[in-house]
Each structure stands twice: as C-alpha cells, then as structure tokens.
C-alpha positions as CSV (number, residue, x, y, z in Angstrom):
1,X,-5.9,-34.5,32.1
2,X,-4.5,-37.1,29.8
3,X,-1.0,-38.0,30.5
4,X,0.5,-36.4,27.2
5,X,-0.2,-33.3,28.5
6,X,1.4,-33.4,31.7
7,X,4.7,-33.2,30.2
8,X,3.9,-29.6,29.2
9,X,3.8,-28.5,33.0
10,X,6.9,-27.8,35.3
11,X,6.1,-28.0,38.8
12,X,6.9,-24.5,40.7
13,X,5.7,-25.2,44.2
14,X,3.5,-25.6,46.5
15,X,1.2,-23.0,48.6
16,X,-0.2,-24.8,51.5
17,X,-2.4,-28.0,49.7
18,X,-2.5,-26.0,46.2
19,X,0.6,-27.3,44.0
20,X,1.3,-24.8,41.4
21,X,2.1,-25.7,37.9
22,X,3.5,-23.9,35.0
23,X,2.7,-24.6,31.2
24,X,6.5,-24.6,29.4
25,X,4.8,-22.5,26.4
26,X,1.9,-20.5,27.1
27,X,3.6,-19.8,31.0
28,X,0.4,-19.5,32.7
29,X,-0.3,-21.9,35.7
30,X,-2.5,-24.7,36.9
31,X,-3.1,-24.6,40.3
32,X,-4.6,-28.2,42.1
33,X,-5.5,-28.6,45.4
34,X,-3.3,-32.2,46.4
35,X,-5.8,-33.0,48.9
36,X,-9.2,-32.5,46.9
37,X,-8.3,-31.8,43.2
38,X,-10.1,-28.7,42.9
39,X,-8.4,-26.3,40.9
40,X,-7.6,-22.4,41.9
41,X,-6.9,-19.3,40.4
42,X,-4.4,-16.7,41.9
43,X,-6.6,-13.3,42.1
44,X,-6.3,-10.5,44.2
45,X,-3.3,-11.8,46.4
46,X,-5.5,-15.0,47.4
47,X,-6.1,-18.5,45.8
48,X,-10.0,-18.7,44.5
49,X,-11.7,-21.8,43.6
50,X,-12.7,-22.2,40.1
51,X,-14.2,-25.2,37.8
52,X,-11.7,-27.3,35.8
53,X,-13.1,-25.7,32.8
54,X,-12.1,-22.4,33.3
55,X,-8.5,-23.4,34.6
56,X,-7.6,-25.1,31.2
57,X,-8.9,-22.3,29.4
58,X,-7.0,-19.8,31.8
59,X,-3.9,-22.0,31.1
60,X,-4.1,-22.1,27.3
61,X,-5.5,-18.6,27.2
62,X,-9.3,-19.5,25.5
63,X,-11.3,-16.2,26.1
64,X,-14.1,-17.1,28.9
C-alpha cells in the first residue's frame, strides 16, 4: 500500500499475529497477518484468509 494511505488507518489491536486496522472514514478494517502479510476478514466469529484485492475493496466498500 503506498505510504499516503497509511495515514488513513488507526491501529485497533492485535488478535494473535493479525493486527487490525481501521480506515478513519469509511470505518471498516484491514486486517494483516505481522508474521506473513496475508490479509483476513472477520466472518462468522473467526479470522478467514482472503487476497489483498478483496481486503481493499472490503475496506473502501467496492462491491465484489
């Protein structure tokens, strides 16, 4: 993600390796595993993988 963007993100914690992040405006989160850099959505009460693609889209709310 290119640095300019990072700003928009507040960090809300961590869940094991997955830090969670918040977007200031559209409050959805990006969630990154620390370790690998895979990226997760929160579904169902458990963290599933998904591709960086669909995060950002999740994130800024882009239909899938």
């Amino acid at each position: 993600m290119p640095s300019e963007f990072c700003e928009d993100f507040m960090f809300m914690g961590k869940v094991s390796d997955i830090v969670l992040y918040k977007h200031s405006i559209t409050r959805r989160y990006l969630n990154i595993d620390a370790v690998t850099g895979k990226f997760y959505r929160y579904a169902n009460g458990e963290y599933v993988e998904i591709k960086p693609r669909q995060a950002f889209d999740s994130v800024y709310a882009i239909d899938q």
